[in-house]
N, C-alpha and C positions, 0 to 999 in steps of 0.2 A: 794411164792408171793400170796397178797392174792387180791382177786377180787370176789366182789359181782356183780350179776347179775339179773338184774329187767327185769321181764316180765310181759306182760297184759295192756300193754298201748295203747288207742286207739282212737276214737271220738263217740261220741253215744250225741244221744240229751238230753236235760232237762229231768230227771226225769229215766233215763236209768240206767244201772248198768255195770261195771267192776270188776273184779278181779286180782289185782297185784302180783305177788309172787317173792321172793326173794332167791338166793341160792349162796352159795360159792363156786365156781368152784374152790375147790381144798379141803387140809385135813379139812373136812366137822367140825371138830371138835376142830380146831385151831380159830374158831371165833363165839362169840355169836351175830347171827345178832339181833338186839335191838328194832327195827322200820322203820316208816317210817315219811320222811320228805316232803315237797313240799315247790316248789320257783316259782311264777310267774312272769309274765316280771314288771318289775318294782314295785319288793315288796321285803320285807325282807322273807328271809326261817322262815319256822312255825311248827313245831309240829304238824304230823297226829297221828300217833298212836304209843305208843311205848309198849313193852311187855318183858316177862322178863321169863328164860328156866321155872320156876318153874309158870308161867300162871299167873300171875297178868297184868293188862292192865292199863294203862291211853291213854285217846283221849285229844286231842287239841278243844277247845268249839266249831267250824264250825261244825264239821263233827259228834259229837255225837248224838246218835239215828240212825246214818246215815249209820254210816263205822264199820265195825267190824274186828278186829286184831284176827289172830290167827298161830298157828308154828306146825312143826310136828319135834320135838325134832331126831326124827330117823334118819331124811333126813336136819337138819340143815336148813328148810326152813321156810320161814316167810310169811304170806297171807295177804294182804290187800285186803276185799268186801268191794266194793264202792256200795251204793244204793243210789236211787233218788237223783243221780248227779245235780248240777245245773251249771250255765255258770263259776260262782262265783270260782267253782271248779277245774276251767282249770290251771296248775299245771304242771312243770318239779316234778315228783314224784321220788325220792332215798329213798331207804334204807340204814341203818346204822348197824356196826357193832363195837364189842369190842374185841379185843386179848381173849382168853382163861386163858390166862396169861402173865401176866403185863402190862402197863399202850399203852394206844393207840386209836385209832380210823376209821373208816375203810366207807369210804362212796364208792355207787354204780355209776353207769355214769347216771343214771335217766330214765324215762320213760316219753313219752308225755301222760298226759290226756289231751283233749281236748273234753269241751261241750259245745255242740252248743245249742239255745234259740229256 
């Protein structure tokens, strides 16, 4: 069964900073976790940062300069640093992931960012 697991979600004010981190609680090596996404109340989900095992990145335009992606291939986990948060930024945040092999898709239960002004 696979299941991704987000931690690091929390409330800090304007201009504050977070760290997300993402892990597959089970055979660490049955899923490539991909990125992260975020959804707020009454918007469409968007594209924060996604990355790929061999270290290439794209960001989503809000957050670059901002957020930085990064994985530790060993442990199958995936980071998201959030710096100078803004309200803008408040967010159910998931991580995503892909089968190891063959076709699929594999989202987390999300994490609250919450910034306050």
């Amino acid at each position: 069964q696979v299941r991704l697991v987000e931690s690091g979600g929390g409330t800090v004010q304007a201009g504050g900073s977070l760290r997300l981190s993402c892990a597959h609680a089970g055979d660490i090596f049955s899923v490539n976790i991909t990125g992260w996404y975020r959804q707020a109340p009454g918007k469409e989900p968007e594209l924060v940062a996604a990355t790929t095992r061999g270290g290439s990145t794209r960001y989503g335009d809000p957050v670059k300069g901002r957020f930085s992606i990064s994985r530790d291939n060993t442990k199958n986990e995936v980071f998201l640093q959030m710096n100078n948060l803004q309200p803008e930024d408040t967010a159910v945040y998931c991580c995503s992931g892909i089968p190891a092999l063959g076709p699929g898709e594999y989202w987390g239960q999300g994490t609250q960012v919450t910034v306050s002004s």
